[in-house]
C-alpha positions in Angstrom: 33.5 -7.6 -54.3 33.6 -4.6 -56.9 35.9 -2.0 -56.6 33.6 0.7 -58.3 29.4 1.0 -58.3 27.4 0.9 -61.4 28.6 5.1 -62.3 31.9 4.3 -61.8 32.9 5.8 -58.5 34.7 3.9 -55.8 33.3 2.0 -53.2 34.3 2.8 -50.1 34.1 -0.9 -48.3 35.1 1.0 -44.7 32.3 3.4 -44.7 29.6 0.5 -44.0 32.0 -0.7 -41.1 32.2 2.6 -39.4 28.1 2.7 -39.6 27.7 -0.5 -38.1 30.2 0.6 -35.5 28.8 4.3 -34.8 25.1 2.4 -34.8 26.3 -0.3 -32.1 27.9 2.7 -29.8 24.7 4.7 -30.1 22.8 1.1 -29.1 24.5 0.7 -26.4 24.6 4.4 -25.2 21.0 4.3 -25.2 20.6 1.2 -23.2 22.9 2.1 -20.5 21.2 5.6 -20.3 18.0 4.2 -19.7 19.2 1.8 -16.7 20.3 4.6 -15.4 17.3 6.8 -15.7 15.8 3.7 -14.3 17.6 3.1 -11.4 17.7 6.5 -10.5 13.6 7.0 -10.5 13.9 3.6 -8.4 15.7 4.6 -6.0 13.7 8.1 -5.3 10.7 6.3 -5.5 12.4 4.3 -2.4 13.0 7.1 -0.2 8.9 8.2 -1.1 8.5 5.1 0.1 10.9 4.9 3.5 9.6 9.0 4.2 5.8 7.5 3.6 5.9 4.7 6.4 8.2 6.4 8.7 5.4 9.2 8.7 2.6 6.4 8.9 4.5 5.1 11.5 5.0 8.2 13.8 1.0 9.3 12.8 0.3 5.4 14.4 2.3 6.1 17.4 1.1 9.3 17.8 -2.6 8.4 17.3 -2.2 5.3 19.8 -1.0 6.9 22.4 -3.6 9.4 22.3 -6.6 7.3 22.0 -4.9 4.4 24.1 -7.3 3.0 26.6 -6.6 -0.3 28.0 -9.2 -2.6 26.9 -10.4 -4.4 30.0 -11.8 -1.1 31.1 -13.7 -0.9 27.4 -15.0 -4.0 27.4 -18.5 -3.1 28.6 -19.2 -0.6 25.9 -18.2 -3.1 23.3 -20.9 -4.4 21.2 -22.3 -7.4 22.2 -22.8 -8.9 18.6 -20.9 -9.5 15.3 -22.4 -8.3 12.3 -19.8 -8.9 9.2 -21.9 -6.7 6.6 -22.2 -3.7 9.0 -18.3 -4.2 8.9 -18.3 -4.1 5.6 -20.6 -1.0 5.2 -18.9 0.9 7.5 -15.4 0.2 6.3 -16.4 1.4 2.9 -18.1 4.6 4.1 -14.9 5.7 5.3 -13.2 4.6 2.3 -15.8 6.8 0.1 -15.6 9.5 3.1 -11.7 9.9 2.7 -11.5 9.9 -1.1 -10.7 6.6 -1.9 -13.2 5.6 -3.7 -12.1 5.0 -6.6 -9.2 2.9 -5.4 -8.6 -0.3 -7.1 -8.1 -4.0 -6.2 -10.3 -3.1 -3.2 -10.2 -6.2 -1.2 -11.7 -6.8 2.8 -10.9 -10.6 4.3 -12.1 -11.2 7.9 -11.0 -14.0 10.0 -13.8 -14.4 12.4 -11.9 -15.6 15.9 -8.9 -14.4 15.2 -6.2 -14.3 18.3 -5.7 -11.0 20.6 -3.3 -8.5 19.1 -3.0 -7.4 22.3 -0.6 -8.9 25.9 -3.2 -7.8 28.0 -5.0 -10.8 29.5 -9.1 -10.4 28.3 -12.4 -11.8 29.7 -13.0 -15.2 27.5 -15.8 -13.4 26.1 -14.5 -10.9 24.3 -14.2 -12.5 20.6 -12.0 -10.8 18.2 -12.0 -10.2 13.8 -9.3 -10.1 12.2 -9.6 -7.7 8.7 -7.4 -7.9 6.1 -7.9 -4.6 3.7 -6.1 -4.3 0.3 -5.9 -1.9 -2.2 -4.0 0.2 -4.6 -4.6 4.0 -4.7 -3.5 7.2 -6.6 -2.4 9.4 -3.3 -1.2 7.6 -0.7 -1.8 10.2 1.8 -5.2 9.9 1.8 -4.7 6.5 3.9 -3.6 9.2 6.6 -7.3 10.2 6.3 -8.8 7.3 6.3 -7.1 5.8 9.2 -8.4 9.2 10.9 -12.2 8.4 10.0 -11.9 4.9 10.9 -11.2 5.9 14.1 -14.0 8.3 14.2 -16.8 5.3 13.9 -18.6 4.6 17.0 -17.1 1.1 16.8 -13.7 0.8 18.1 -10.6 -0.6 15.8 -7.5 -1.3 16.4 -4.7 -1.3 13.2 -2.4 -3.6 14.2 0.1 -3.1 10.6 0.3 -0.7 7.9 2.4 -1.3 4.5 2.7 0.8 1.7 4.3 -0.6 -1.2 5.2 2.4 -3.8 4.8 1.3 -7.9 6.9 2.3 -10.9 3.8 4.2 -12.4 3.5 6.5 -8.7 0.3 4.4 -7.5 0.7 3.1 -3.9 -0.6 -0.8 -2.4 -2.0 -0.6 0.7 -2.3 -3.8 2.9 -3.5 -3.1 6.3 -4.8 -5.3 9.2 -7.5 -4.1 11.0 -8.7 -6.1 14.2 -12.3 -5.2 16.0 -14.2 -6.6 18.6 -17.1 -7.4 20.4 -18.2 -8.9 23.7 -20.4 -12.1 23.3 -22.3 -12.5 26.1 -26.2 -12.4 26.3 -27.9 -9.6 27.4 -31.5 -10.8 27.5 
């Protein structure tokens, strides 16, 4: 290699070395600053997470043992018929009723027949639904409100499990199982 440039001046063979050597430091400054900016936004986004269902959790206890009735003294008010798309409609006016309409990967699964939830031992005719209900939504406090309305329909529910799953970009998933019930007997 040449000892001077083109002009005549010497080339300094160190000076690229010490580039290459202050780039690589900056490199891996950079990276290890961003796991850490990383983990630490992870880790808060944790404890949203832990404060979120501990508070769903107490609201759940709280709201069950107010509106606890034991169901083999309810089971005469209970409809006396199944109707999956009045399900349906009613489950989504509450979702449009406690902001959440515009909630995404809005999902509702029913398993018709599903088992009891419950220990008590129930007349064979009360039938049971099982509701799966999904979604991902901006402010998850606003499931706080629709757990509220749902409870407000004439039709009785029971929320047998609540997760909420916090993401990196502050959304929340929801999954929730809902069970309702009727009492299929004929009434003619």
């Amino acid at each position: 290699m040449r000892k001077t440039n083109v002009f005549g001046r010497k080339v300094n063979q160190a000076k690229i070395l010490y580039m290459i050597v202050l780039i690589f430091m900056v490199v891996i400054a950079g990276y290890y600053t961003i796991v850490e900016i990383q983990t630490n936004k992870l880790e808060e986004l944790e404890v949203q997470q832990d404060l979120l269902q501990s508070q769903i959790d107490d609201l759940l206890q709280t709201n069950q043992i107010e509106n606890y009735h034991e169901i083999s003294q309810i089971v005469q008010y209970l409809p006396n018929s199944y109707n999956q798309l009045g399900i349906i409609n009613e489950i989504g006016f509450v979702r449009n009723l406690s902001g959440l309409a515009l909630a995404t990967g809005y999902s509702l699964t029913f398993e018709e027949s599903a088992e009891s939830p419950f220990d008590e031992v129930l007349p064979d005719t009360v039938m049971f639904t099982k509701i799966s209900l999904s979604m991902m939504i901006e402010d998850p406090n606003l499931i706080l409100e629709f757990m509220d309305n749902l409870f407000d329909q004439d039709r009785l529910y029971y929320i047998e499990h609540i997760n909420v799953t916090y993401t990196v970009d502050g959304q929340a998933m929801i999954q929730m199982y809902i069970y309702t019930f009727y009492n299929d007997v004929d009434i003619s």
